[in-house]
N, CA, C and O atoms as CSV, one atom per row, in Angstrom:
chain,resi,resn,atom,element,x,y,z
A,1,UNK,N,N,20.952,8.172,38.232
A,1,UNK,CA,C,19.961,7.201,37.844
A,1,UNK,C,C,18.595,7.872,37.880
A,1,UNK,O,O,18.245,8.571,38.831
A,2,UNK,N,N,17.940,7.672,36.961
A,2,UNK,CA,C,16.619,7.972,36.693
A,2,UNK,C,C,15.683,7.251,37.318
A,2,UNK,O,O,15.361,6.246,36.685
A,3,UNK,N,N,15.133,7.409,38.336
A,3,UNK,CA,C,13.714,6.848,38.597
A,3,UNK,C,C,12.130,7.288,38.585
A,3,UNK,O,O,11.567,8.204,39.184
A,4,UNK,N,N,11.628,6.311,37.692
A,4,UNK,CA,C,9.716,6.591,37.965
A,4,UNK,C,C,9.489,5.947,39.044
A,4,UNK,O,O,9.826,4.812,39.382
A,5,UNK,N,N,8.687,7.022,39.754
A,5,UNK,CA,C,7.575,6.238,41.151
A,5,UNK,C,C,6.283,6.888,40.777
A,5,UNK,O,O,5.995,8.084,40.722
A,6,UNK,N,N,5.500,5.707,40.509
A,6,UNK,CA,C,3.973,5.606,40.285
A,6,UNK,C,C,3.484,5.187,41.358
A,6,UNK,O,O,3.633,4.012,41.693
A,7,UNK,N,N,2.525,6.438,42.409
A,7,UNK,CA,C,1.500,5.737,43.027
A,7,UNK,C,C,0.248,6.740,43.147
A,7,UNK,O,O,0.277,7.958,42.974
A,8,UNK,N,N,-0.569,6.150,43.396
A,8,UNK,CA,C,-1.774,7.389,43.500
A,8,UNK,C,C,-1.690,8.057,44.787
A,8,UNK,O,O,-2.455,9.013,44.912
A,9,UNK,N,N,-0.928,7.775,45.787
A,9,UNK,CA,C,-0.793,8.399,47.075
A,9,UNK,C,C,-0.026,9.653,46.708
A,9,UNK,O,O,0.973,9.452,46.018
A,10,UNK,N,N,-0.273,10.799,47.007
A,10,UNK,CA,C,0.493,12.061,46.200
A,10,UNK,C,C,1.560,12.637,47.438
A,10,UNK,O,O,2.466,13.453,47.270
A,11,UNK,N,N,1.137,11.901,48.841
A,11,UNK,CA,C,2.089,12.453,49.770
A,11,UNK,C,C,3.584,11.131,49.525
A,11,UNK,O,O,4.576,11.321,50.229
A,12,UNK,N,N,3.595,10.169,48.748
A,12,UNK,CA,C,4.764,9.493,47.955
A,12,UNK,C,C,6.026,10.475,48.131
A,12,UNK,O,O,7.142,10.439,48.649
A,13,UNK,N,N,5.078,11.534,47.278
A,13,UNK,CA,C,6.514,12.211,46.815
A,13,UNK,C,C,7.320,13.047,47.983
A,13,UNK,O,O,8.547,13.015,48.073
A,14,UNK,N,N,6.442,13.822,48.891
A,14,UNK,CA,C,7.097,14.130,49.664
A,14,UNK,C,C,8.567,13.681,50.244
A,14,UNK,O,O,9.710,14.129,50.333
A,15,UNK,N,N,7.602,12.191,50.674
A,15,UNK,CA,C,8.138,11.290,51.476
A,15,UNK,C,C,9.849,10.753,50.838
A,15,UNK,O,O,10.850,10.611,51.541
A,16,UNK,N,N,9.742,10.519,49.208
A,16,UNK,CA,C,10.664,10.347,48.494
A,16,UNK,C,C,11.764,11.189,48.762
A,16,UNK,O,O,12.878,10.730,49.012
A,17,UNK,N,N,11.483,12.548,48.719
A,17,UNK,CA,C,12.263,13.565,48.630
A,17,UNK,C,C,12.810,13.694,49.591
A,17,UNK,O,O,14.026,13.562,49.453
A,18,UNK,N,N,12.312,14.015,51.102
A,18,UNK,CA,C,12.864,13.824,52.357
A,18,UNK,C,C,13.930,12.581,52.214
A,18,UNK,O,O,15.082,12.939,52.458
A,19,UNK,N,N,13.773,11.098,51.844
A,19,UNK,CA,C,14.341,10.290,52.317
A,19,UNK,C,C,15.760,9.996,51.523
A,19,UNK,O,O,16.770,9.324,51.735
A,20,UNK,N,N,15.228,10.946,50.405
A,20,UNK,CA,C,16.669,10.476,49.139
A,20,UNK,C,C,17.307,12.154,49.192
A,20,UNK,O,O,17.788,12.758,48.233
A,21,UNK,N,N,17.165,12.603,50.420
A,21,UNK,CA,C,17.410,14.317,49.981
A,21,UNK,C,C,19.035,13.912,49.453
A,21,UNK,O,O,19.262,14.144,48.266
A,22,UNK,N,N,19.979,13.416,50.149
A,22,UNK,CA,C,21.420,13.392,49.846
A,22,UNK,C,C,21.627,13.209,48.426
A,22,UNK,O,O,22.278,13.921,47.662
A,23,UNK,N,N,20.906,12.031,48.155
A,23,UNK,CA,C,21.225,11.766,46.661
A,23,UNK,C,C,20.294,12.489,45.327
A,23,UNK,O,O,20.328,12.244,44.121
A,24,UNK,N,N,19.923,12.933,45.687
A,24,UNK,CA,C,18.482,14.291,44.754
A,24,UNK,C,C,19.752,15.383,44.706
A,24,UNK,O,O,20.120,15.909,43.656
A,25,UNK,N,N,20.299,15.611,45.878
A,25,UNK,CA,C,21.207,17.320,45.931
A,25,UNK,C,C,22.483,17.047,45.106
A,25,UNK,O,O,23.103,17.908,44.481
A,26,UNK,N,N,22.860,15.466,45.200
A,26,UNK,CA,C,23.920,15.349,44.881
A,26,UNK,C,C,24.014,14.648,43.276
A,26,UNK,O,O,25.035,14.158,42.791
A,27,UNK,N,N,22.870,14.730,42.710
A,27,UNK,CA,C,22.238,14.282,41.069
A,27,UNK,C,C,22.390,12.648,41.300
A,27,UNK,O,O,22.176,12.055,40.243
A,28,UNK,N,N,22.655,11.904,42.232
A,28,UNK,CA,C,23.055,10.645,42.193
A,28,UNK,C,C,21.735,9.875,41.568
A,28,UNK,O,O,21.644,8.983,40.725
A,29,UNK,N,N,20.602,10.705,42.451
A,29,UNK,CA,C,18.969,9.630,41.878
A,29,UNK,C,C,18.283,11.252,41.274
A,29,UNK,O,O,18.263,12.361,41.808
A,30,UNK,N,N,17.815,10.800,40.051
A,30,UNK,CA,C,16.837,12.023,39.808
A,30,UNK,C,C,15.370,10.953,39.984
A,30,UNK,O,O,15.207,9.790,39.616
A,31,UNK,N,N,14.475,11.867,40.671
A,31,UNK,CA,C,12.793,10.695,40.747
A,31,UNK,C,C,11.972,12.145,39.508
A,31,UNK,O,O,11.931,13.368,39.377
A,32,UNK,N,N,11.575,11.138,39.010
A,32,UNK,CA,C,10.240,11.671,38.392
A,32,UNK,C,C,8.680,10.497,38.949
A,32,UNK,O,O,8.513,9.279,39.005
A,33,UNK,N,N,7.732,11.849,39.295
A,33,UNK,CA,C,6.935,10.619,39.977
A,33,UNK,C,C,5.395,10.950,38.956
A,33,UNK,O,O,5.014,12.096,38.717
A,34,UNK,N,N,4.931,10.137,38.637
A,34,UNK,CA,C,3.846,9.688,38.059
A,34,UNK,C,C,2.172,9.354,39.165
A,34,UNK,O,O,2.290,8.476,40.019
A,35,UNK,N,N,1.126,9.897,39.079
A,35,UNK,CA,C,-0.085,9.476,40.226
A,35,UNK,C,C,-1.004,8.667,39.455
A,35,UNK,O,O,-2.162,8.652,39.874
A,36,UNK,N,N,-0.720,7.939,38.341
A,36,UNK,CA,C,-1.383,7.004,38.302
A,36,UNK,C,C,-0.849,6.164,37.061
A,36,UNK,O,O,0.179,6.563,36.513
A,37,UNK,N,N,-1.455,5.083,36.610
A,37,UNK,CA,C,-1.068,4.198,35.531
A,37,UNK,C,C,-1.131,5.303,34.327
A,37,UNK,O,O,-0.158,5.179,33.583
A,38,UNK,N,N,-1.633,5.893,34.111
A,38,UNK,CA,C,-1.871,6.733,33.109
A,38,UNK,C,C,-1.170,7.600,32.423
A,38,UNK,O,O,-0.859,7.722,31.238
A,39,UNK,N,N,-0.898,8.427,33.802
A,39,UNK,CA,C,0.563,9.608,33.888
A,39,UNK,C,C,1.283,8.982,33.742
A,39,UNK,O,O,1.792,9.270,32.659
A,40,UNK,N,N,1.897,7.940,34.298
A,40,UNK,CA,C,3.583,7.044,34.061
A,40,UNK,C,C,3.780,6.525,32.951
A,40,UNK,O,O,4.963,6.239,32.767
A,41,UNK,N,N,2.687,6.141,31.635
A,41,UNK,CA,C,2.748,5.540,30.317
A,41,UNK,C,C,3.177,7.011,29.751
A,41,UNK,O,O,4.318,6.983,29.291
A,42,UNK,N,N,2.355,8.677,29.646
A,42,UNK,CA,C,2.585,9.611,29.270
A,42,UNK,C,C,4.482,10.080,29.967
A,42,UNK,O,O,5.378,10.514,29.243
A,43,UNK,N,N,4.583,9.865,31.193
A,43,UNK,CA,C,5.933,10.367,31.829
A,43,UNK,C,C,7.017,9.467,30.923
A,43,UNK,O,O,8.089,9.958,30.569
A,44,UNK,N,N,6.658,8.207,30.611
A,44,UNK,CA,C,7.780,7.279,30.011
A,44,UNK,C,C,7.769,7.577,28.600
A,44,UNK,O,O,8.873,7.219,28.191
A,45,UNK,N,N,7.100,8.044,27.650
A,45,UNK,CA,C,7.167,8.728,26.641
A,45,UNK,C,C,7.581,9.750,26.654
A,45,UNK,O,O,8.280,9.978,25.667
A,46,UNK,N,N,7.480,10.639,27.415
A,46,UNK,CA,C,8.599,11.986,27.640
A,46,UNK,C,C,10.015,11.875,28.328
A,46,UNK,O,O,10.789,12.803,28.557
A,47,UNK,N,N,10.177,10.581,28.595
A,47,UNK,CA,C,11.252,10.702,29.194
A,47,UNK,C,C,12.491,9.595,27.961
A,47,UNK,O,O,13.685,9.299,28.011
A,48,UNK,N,N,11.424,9.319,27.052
A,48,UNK,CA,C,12.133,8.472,25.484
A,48,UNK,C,C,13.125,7.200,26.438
A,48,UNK,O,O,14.351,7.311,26.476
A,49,UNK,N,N,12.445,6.109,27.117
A,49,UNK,CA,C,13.224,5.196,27.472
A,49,UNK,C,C,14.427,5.453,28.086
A,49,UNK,O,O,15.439,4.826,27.772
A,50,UNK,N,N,14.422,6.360,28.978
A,50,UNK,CA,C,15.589,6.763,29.585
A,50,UNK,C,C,15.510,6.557,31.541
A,50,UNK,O,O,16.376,7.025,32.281
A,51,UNK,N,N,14.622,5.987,31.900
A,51,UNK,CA,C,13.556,5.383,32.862
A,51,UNK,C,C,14.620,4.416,33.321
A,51,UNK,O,O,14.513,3.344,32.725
A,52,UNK,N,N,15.884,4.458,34.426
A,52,UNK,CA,C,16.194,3.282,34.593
A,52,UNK,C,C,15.292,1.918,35.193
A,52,UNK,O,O,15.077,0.762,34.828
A,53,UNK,N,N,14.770,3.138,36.763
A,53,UNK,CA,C,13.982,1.440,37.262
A,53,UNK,C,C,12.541,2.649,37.518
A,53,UNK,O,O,12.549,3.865,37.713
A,54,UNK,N,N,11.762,1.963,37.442
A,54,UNK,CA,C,10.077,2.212,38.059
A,54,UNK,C,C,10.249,1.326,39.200
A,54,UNK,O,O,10.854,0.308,39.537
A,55,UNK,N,N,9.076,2.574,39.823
A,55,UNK,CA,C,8.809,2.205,41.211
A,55,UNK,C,C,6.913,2.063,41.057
A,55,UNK,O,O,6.295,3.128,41.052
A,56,UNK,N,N,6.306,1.058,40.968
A,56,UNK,CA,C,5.112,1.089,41.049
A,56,UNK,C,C,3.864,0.461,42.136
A,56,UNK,O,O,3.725,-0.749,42.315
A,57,UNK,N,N,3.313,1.131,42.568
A,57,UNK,CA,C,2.063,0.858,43.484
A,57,UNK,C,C,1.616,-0.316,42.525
A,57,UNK,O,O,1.946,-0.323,41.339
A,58,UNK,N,N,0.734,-1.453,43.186
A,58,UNK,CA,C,0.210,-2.157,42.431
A,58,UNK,C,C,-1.312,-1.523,42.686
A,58,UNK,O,O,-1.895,-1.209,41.649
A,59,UNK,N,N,-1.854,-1.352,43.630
A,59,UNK,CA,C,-3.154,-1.224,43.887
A,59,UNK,C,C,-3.661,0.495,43.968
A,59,UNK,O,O,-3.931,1.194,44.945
A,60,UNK,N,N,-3.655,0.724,42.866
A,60,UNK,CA,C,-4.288,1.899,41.889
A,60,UNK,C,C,-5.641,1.993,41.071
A,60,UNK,O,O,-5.994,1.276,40.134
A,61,UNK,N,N,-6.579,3.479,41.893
A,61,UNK,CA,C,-7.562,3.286,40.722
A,61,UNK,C,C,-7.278,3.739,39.273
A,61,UNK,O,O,-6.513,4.659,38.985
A,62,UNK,N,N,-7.965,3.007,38.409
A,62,UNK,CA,C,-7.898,3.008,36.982
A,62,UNK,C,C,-7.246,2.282,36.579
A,62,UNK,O,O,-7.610,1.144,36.876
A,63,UNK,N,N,-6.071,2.338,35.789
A,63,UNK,CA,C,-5.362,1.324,35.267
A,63,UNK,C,C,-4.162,1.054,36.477
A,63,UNK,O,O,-3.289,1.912,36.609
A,64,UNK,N,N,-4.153,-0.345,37.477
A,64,UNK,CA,C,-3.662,-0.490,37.826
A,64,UNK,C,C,-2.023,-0.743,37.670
A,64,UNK,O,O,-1.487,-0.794,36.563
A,65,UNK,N,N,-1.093,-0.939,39.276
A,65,UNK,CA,C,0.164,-1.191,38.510
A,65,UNK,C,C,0.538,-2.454,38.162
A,65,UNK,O,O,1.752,-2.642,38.242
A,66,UNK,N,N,-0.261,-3.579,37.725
A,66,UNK,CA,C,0.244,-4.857,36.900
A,66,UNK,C,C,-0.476,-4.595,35.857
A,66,UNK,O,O,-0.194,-5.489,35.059
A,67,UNK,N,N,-1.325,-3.825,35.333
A,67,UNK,CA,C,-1.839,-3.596,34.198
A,67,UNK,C,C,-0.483,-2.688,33.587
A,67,UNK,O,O,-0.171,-2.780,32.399
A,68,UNK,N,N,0.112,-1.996,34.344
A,68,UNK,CA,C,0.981,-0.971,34.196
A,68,UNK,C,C,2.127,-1.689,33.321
A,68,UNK,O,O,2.494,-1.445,32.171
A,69,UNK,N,N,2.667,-2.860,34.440
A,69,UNK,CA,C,3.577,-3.332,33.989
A,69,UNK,C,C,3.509,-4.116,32.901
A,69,UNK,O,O,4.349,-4.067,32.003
A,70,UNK,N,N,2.130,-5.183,32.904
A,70,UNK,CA,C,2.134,-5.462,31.446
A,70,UNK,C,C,2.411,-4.699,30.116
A,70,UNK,O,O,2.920,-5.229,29.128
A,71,UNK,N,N,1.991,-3.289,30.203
A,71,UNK,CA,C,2.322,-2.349,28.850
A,71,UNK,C,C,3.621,-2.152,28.936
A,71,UNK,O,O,4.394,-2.363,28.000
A,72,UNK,N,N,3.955,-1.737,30.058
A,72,UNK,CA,C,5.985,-1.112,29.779
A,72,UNK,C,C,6.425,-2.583,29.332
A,72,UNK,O,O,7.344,-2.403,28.532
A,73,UNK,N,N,6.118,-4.435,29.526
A,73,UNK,CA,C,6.904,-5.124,29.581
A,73,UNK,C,C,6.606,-5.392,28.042
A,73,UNK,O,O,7.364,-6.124,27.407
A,74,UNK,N,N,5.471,-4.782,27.426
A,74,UNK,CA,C,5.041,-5.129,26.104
A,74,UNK,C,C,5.674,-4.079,25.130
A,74,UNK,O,O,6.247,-4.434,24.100
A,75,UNK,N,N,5.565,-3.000,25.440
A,75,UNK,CA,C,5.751,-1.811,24.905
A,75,UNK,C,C,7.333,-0.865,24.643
A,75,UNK,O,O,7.708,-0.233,23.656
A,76,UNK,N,N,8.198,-1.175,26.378
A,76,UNK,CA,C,9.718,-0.476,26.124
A,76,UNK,C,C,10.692,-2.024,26.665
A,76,UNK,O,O,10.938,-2.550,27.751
A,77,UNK,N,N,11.004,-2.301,25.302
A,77,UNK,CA,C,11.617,-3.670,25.711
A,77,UNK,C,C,13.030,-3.667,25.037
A,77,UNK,O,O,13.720,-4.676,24.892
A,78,UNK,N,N,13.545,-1.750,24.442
A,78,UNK,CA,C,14.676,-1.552,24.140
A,78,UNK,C,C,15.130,-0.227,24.788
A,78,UNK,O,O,14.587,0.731,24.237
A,79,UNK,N,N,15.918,0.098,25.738
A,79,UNK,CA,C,16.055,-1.311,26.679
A,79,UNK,C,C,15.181,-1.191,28.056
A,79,UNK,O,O,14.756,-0.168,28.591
A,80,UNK,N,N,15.069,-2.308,28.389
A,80,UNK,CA,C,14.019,-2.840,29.112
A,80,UNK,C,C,14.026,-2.399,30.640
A,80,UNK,O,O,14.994,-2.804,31.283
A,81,UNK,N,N,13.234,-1.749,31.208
A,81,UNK,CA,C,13.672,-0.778,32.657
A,81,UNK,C,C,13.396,-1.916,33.109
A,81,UNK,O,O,12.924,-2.956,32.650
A,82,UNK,N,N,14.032,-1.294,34.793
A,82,UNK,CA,C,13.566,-2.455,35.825
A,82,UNK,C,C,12.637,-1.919,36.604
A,82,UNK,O,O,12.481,-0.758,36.980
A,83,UNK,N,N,12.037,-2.890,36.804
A,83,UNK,CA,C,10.106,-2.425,37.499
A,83,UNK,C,C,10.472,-3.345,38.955
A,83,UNK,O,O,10.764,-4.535,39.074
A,84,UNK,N,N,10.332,-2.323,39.918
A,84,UNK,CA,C,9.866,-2.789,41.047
A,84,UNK,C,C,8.078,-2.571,41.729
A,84,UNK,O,O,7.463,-1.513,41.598
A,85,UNK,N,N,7.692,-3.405,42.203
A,85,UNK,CA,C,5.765,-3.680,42.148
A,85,UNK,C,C,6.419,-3.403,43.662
A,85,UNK,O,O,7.485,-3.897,44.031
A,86,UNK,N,N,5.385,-2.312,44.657
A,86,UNK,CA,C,5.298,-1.927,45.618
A,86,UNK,C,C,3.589,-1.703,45.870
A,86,UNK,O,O,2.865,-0.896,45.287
A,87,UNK,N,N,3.126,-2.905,47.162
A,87,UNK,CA,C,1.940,-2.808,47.518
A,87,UNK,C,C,1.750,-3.249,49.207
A,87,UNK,O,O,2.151,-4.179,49.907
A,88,UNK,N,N,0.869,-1.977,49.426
A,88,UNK,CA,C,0.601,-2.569,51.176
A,88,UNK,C,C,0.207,-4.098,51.093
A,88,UNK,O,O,0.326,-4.647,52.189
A,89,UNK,N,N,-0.260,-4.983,50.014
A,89,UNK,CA,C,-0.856,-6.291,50.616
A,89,UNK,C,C,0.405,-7.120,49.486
A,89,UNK,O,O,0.640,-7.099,48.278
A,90,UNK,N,N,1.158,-8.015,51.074
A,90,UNK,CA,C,2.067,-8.749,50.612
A,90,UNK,C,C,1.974,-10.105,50.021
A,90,UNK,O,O,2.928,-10.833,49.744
A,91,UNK,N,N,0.443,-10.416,49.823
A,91,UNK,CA,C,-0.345,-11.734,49.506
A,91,UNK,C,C,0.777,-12.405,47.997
A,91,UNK,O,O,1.249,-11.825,47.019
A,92,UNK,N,N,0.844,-13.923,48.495
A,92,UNK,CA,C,1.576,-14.447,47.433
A,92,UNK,C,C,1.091,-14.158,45.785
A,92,UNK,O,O,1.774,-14.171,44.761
A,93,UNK,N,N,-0.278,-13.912,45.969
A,93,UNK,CA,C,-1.262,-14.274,44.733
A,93,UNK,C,C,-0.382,-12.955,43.712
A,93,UNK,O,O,0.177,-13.200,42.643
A,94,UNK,N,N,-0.455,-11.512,44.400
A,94,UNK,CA,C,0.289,-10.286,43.925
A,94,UNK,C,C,1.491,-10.622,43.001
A,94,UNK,O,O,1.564,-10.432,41.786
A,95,UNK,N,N,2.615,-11.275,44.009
A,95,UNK,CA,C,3.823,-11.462,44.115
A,95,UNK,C,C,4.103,-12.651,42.776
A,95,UNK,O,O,5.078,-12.714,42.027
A,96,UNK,N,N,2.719,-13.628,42.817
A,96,UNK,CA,C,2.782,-14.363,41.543
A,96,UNK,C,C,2.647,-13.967,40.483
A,96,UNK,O,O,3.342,-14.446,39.587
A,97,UNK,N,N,1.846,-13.106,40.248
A,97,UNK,CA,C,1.239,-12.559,39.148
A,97,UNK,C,C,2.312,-11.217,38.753
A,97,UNK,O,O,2.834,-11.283,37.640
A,98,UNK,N,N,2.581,-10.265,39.445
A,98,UNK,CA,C,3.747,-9.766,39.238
A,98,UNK,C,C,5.385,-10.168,38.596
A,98,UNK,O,O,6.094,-9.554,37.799
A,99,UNK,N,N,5.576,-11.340,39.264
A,99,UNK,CA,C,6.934,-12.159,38.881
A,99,UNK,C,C,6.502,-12.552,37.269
A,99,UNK,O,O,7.333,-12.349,36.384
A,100,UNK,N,N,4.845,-13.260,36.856
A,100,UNK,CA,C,5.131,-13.775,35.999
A,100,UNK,C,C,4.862,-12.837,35.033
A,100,UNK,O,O,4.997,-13.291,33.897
A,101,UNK,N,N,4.371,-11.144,35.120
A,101,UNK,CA,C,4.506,-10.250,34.303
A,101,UNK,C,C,5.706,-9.564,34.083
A,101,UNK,O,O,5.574,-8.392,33.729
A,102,UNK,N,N,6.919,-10.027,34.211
A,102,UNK,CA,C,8.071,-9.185,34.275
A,102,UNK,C,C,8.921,-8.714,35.236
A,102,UNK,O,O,10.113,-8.706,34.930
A,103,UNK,N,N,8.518,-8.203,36.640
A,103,UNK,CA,C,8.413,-7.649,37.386
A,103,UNK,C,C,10.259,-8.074,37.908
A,103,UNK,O,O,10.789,-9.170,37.721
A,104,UNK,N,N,10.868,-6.952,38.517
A,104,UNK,CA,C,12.264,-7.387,38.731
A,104,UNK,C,C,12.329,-7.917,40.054
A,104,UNK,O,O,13.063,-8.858,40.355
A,105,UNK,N,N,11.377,-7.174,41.053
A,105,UNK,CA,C,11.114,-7.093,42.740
A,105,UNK,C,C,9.943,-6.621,43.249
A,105,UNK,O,O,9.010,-5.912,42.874
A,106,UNK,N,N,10.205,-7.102,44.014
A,106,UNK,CA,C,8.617,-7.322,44.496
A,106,UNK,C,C,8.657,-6.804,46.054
A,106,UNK,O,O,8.794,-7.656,46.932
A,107,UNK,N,N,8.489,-4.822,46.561
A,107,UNK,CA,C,8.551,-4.464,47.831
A,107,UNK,C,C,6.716,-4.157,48.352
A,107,UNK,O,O,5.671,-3.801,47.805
A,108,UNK,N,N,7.198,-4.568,49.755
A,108,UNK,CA,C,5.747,-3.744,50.268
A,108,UNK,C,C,5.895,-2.302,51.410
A,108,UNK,O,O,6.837,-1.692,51.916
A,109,UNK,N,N,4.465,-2.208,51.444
A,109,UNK,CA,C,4.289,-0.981,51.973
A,109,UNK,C,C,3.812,-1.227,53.596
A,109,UNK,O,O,2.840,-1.961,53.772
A,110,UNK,N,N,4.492,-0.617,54.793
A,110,UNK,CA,C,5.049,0.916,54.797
A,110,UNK,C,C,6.070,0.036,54.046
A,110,UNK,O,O,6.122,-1.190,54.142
A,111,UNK,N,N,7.196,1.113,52.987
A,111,UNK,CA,C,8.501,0.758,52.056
A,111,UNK,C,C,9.384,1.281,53.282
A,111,UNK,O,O,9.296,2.314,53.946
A,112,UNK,N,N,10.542,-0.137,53.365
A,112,UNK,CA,C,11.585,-0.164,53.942
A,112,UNK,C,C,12.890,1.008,53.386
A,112,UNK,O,O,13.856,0.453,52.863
A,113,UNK,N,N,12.935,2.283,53.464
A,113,UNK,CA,C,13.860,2.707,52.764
A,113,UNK,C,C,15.174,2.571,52.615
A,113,UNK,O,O,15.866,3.190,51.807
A,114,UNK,N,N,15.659,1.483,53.659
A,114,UNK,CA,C,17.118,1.591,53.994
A,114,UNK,C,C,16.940,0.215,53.078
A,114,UNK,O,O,18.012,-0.171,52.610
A,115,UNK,N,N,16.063,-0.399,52.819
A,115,UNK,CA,C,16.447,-2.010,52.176
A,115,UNK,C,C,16.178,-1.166,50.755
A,115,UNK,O,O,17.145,-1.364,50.019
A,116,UNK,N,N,15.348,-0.432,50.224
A,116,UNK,CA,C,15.402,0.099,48.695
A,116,UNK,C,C,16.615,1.081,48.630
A,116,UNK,O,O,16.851,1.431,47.473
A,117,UNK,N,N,17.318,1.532,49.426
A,117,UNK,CA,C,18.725,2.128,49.496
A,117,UNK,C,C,19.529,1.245,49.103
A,117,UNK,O,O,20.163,1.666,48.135
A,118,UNK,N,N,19.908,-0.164,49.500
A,118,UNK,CA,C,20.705,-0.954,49.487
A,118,UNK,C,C,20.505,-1.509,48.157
A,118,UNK,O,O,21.388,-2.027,47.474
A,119,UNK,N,N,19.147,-1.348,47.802
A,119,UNK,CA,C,18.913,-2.059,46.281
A,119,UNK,C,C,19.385,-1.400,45.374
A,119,UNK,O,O,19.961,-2.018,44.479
A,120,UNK,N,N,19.307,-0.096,45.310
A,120,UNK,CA,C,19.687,0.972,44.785
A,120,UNK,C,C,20.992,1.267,44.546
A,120,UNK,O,O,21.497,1.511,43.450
A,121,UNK,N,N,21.555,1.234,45.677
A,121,UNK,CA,C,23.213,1.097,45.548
A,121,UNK,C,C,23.742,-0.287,44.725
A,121,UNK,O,O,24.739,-0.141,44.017
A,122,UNK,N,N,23.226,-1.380,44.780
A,122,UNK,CA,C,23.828,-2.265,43.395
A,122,UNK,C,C,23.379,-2.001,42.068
A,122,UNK,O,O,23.854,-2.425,41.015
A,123,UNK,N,N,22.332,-1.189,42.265
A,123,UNK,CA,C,22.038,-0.470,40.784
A,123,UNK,C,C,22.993,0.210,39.725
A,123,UNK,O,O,23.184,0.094,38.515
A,124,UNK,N,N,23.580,1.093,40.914
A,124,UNK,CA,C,24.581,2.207,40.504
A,124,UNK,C,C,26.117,1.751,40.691
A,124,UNK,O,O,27.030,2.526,40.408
Protein backbone atom coordinates (compact mmCIF):
# COMPACT_ATOMS: atom_id res chain seq x y z
CA UNK A 1 0.00 0.00 0.00
CA UNK A 2 1.04 3.33 -0.95
CA UNK A 3 0.97 6.05 1.49
CA UNK A 4 1.28 10.09 1.39
CA UNK A 5 2.12 11.75 4.77
CA UNK A 6 1.95 15.49 4.50
CA UNK A 7 3.20 17.48 7.36
CA UNK A 8 5.47 20.37 7.71
CA UNK A 9 7.15 18.72 10.75
CA UNK A 10 10.19 17.07 8.79
CA UNK A 11 11.17 14.91 11.92
CA UNK A 12 7.42 13.00 10.70
CA UNK A 13 9.41 11.07 8.68
CA UNK A 14 11.84 9.79 10.82
CA UNK A 15 9.40 8.91 13.21
CA UNK A 16 7.31 7.02 10.34
CA UNK A 17 10.12 4.98 9.43
CA UNK A 18 11.19 3.79 12.86
CA UNK A 19 7.55 2.86 13.61
CA UNK A 20 6.52 1.04 10.27
CA UNK A 21 10.26 -0.37 9.96
CA UNK A 22 8.62 -4.14 9.64
CA UNK A 23 6.32 -3.23 7.06
CA UNK A 24 8.74 -0.62 4.85
CA UNK A 25 11.42 -3.90 4.86
CA UNK A 26 8.80 -6.11 4.09
CA UNK A 27 7.14 -3.73 0.92
CA UNK A 28 3.81 -4.18 2.89
CA UNK A 29 3.50 0.01 3.31
CA UNK A 30 5.64 2.06 0.91
CA UNK A 31 5.33 6.07 2.61
CA UNK A 32 6.13 8.78 0.37
CA UNK A 33 6.11 11.92 2.53
CA UNK A 34 5.30 15.37 1.28
CA UNK A 35 6.34 18.91 3.83
CA UNK A 36 3.74 20.83 2.81
CA UNK A 37 0.32 21.35 0.88
CA UNK A 38 2.28 22.13 -2.04
CA UNK A 39 4.77 19.22 -2.33
CA UNK A 40 1.83 16.61 -1.80
CA UNK A 41 -0.38 18.21 -4.88
CA UNK A 42 3.26 17.95 -6.97
CA UNK A 43 4.02 14.17 -5.09
CA UNK A 44 0.30 13.09 -6.19
CA UNK A 45 0.95 13.99 -9.74
CA UNK A 46 4.04 11.97 -9.82
CA UNK A 47 2.73 9.32 -8.28
CA UNK A 48 -0.47 9.35 -11.32
CA UNK A 49 -3.29 8.45 -8.65
CA UNK A 50 -1.70 5.59 -7.31
CA UNK A 51 -1.83 7.28 -3.58
CA UNK A 52 -3.87 4.74 -1.64
CA UNK A 53 -4.56 6.76 1.65
CA UNK A 54 -2.93 10.35 2.63
CA UNK A 55 -1.92 11.11 5.78
CA UNK A 56 -2.36 14.91 6.33
CA UNK A 57 -1.43 17.56 9.05
CA UNK A 58 -4.23 19.97 9.06
CA UNK A 59 -2.38 22.90 10.57
CA UNK A 60 0.30 23.86 7.93
CA UNK A 61 1.91 27.04 6.80
CA UNK A 62 0.77 27.98 3.33
CA UNK A 63 -1.71 26.00 1.87
CA UNK A 64 -3.10 24.21 4.63
CA UNK A 65 -4.28 20.47 5.06
CA UNK A 66 -8.19 21.16 4.50
CA UNK A 67 -7.29 23.43 1.80
CA UNK A 68 -5.29 20.29 0.78
CA UNK A 69 -8.06 18.12 0.94
CA UNK A 70 -10.46 20.23 -0.76
CA UNK A 71 -8.18 19.99 -4.10
CA UNK A 72 -7.43 16.09 -3.95
CA UNK A 73 -11.46 15.80 -3.15
CA UNK A 74 -12.00 18.15 -6.27
CA UNK A 75 -9.26 17.16 -8.39
CA UNK A 76 -8.40 12.90 -8.02
CA UNK A 77 -11.88 11.56 -7.75
CA UNK A 78 -10.80 8.51 -10.16
CA UNK A 79 -10.19 6.74 -7.95
CA UNK A 80 -10.67 8.58 -4.99
CA UNK A 81 -7.76 8.09 -2.12
CA UNK A 82 -8.55 7.95 1.38
CA UNK A 83 -7.49 11.08 3.35
CA UNK A 84 -6.90 10.82 6.86
CA UNK A 85 -6.74 14.80 8.60
CA UNK A 86 -4.13 14.47 11.50
CA UNK A 87 -3.89 17.60 13.92
CA UNK A 88 -2.51 18.32 17.50
CA UNK A 89 -5.93 20.36 18.13
CA UNK A 90 -8.80 17.86 18.47
CA UNK A 91 -11.48 20.81 18.49
CA UNK A 92 -14.93 19.64 17.03
CA UNK A 93 -14.93 22.80 14.71
CA UNK A 94 -11.61 20.83 12.69
CA UNK A 95 -13.31 17.52 12.81
CA UNK A 96 -16.53 19.34 11.24
CA UNK A 97 -15.13 20.95 8.63
CA UNK A 98 -12.90 18.09 7.69
CA UNK A 99 -15.84 15.37 7.65
CA UNK A 100 -17.77 17.80 5.53
CA UNK A 101 -14.73 18.16 3.02
CA UNK A 102 -14.36 14.53 2.32
CA UNK A 103 -12.18 13.50 4.84
CA UNK A 104 -12.29 9.49 5.64
CA UNK A 105 -10.80 9.97 9.52
CA UNK A 106 -10.13 12.18 11.53
CA UNK A 107 -6.57 11.32 13.95
CA UNK A 108 -4.78 13.59 16.39
CA UNK A 109 -1.46 14.36 17.43
CA UNK A 110 0.91 12.92 19.53
CA UNK A 111 -0.54 9.98 16.58
CA UNK A 112 -1.50 6.81 18.30
CA UNK A 113 0.53 4.35 16.15
CA UNK A 114 -0.80 1.14 17.27
CA UNK A 115 -4.56 2.59 16.58
CA UNK A 116 -3.24 3.84 12.80
CA UNK A 117 -1.70 0.17 12.65
CA UNK A 118 -4.99 -1.32 13.26
CA UNK A 119 -6.52 1.08 10.69
CA UNK A 120 -4.15 0.11 8.36
CA UNK A 121 -4.47 -3.47 8.67
CA UNK A 122 -8.32 -3.26 7.46
CA UNK A 123 -6.94 -1.37 4.67
CA UNK A 124 -4.92 -4.20 3.40
Amino acid sequence: MKILVVDDERDVQLLFQQRFRKEIKSEALQFVFAFSGEEALHALRDMEHKAVLILSDINMPGMSGLELLEKIRKDYDKPPPLVMMITAYGDQDNRDIAARLGADDFLTKPLDFSLLKDKLTTLT
